[in-house]
Rosetta silent file (secondary structure, phi, psi, omega in degrees, C-alpha in Angstrom):
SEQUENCE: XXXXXXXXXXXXXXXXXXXXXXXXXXXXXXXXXXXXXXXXXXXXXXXXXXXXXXXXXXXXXXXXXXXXXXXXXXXXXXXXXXXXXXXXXXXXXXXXXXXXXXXXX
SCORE:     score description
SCORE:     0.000 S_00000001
   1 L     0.000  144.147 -179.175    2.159    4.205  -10.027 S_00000001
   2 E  -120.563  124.126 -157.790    3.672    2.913   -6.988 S_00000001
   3 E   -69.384  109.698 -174.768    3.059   -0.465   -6.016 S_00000001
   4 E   -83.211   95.493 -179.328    1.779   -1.040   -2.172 S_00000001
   5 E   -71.252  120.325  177.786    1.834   -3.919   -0.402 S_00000001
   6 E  -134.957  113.395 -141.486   -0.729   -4.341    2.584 S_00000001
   7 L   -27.535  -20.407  121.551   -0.760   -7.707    3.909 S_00000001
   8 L   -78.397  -25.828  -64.563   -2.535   -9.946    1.472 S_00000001
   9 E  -170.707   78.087  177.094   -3.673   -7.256   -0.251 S_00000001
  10 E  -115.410  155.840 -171.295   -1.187   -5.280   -3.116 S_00000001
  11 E  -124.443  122.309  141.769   -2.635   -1.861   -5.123 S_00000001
  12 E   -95.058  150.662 -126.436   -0.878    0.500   -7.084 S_00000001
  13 E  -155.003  136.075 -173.360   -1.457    3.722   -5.906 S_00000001
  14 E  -117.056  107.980 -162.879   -1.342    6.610   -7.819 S_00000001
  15 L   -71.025  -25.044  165.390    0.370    9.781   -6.281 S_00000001
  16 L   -70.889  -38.813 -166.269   -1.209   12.202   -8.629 S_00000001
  17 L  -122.714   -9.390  162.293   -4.746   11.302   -8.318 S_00000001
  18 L    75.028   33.975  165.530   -4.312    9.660   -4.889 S_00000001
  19 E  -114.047 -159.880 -172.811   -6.298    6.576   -6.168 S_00000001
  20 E  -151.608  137.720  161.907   -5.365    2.828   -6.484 S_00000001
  21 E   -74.886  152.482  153.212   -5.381    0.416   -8.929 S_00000001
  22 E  -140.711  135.277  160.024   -6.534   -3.566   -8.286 S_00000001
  23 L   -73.099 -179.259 -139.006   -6.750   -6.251  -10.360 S_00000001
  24 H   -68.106  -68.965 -159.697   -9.917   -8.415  -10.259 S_00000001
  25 H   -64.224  -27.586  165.845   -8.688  -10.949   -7.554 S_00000001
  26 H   -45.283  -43.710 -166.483   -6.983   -8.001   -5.398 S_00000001
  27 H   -54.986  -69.694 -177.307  -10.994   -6.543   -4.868 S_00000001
  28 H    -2.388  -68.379  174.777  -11.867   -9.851   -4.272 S_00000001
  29 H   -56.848  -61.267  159.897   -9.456  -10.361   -1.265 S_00000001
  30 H   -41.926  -53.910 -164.566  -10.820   -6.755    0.205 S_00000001
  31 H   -49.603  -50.021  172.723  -14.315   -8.101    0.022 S_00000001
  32 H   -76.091  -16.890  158.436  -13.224  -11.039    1.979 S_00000001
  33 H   -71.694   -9.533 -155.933  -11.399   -9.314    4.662 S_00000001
  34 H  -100.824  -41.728  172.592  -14.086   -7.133    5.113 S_00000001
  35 L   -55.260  -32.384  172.177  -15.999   -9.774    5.433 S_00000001
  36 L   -90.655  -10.447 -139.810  -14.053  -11.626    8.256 S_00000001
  37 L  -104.068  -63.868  174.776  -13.434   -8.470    9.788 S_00000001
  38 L   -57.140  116.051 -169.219  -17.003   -7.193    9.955 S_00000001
  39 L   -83.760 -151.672 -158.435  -19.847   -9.498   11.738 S_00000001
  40 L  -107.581  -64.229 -172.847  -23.307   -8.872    8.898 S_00000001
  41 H   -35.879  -54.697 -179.931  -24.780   -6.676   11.957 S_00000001
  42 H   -76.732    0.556  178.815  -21.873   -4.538   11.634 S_00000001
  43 H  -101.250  -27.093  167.422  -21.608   -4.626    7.979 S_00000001
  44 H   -82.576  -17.730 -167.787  -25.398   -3.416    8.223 S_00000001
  45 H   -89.356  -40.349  168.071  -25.047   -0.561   10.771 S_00000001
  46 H   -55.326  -61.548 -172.479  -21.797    0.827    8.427 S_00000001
  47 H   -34.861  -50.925 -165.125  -24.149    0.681    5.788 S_00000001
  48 L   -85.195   -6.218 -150.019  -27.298    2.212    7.317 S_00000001
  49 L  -115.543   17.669  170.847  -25.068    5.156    9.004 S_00000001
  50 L  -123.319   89.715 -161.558  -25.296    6.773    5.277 S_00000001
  51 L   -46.935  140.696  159.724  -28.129    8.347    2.896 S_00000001
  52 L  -120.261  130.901 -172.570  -27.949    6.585   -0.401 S_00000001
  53 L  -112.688  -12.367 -157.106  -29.151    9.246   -3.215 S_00000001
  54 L    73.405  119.301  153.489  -28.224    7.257   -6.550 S_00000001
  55 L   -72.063  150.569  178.488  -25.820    8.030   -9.115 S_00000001
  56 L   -90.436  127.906  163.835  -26.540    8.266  -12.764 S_00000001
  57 L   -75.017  -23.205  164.675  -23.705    5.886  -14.224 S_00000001
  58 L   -68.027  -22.544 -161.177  -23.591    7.880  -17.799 S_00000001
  59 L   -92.342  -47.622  168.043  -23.203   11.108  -15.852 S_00000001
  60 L   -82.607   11.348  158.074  -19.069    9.647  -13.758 S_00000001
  61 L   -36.126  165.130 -160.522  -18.623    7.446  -17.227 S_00000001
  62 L  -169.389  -42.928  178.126  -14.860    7.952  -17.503 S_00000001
  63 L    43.620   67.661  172.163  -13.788    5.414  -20.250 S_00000001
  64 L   -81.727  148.237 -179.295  -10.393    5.290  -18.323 S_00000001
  65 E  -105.479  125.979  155.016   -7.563    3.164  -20.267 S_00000001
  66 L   -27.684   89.123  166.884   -6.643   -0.285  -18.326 S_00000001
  67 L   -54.254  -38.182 -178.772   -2.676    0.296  -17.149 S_00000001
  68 L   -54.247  -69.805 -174.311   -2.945   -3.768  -17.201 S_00000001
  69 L   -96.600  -28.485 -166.345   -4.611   -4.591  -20.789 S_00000001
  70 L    91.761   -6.382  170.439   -5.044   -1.202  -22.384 S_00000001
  71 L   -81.954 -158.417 -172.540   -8.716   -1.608  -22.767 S_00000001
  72 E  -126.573  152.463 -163.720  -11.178    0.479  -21.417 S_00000001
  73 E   -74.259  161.093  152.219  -13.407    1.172  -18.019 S_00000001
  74 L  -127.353   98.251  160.250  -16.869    1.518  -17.456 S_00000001
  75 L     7.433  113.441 -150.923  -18.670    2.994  -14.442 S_00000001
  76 E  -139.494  132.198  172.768  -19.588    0.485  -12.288 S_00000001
  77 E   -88.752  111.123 -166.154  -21.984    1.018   -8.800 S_00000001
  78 L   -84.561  133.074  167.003  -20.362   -1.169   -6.370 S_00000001
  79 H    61.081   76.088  171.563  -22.436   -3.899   -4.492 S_00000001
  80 H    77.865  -84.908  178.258  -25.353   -2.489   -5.880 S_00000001
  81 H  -151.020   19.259  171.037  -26.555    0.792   -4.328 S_00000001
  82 L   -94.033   61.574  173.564  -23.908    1.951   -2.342 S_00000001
  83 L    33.360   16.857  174.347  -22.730    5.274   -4.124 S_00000001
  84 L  -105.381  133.647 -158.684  -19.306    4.130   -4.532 S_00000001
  85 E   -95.365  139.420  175.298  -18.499    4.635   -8.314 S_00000001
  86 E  -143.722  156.328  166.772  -15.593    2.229   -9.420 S_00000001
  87 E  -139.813  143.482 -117.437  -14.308    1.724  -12.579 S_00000001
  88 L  -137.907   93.150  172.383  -14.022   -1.530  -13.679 S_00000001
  89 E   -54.155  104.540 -138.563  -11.975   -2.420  -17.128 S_00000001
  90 L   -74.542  -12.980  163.403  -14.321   -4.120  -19.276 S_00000001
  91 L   -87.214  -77.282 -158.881  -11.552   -6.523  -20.764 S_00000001
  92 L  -106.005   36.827  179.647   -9.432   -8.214  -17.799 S_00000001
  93 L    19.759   45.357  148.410  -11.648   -6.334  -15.018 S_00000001
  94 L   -36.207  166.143 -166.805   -9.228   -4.631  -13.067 S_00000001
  95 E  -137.416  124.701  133.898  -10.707   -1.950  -10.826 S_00000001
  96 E   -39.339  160.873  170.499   -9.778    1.844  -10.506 S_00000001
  97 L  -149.850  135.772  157.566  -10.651    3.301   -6.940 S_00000001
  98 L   -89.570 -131.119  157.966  -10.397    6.774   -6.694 S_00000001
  99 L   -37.095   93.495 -175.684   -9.497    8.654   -3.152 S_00000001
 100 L    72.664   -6.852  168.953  -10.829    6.840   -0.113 S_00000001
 101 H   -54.484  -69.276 -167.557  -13.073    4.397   -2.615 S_00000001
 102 H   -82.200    5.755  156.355  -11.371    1.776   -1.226 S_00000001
 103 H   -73.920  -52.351 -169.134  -11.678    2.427    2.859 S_00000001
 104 H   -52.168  -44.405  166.429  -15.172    2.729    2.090 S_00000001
 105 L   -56.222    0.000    0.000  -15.226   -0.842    0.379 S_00000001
């Protein structure tokens, strides 16, 4: 994995699977940028511009092993109900993203 720097912000990014790692407080920092970035009208209007169908979380289970701790992920529905599947190591909660998972956040 190659580590990426984006202005507050660092991932490692995986050239093979084109996804990015974060640890807990990296998400964090997205959330909150998104958050200054975005007024709540415009955080509702992204939102609303999409069907939400529901995922089954048993059915994208993954049990990926934690590059950080070595434990292991679980399938995690981010913020709820927006169809973005993350997977979120169940020791020091680190996040997988795959492909575009994390534009979306």
């Amino acid at each position: 994995m190659l580590t990426i720097n984006n202005g507050s912000i660092s991932t490692e990014t995986c050239s093979k699977y084109n996804g990015e790692w974060l640890d807990d407080v990296e998400l964090g920092k997205v959330v909150r940028t998104r958050n200054a970035r975005f007024d709540p009208h415009e955080r509702r209007a992204i939102a609303q511009s999409t069907t939400i169908t529901g995922v089954v979380l048993e059915n994208v289970d993954r049990n990926l092993k934690c590059p950080n701790c070595g434990g292991t992920t679980d399938a995690v529905n981010y913020d709820g109900d927006t169809e973005i599947i993350i997977d979120r190591c169940t020791s020091c909660r680190d996040t997988w993203l795959d492909e575009h998972e994390l534009e979306k956040i």
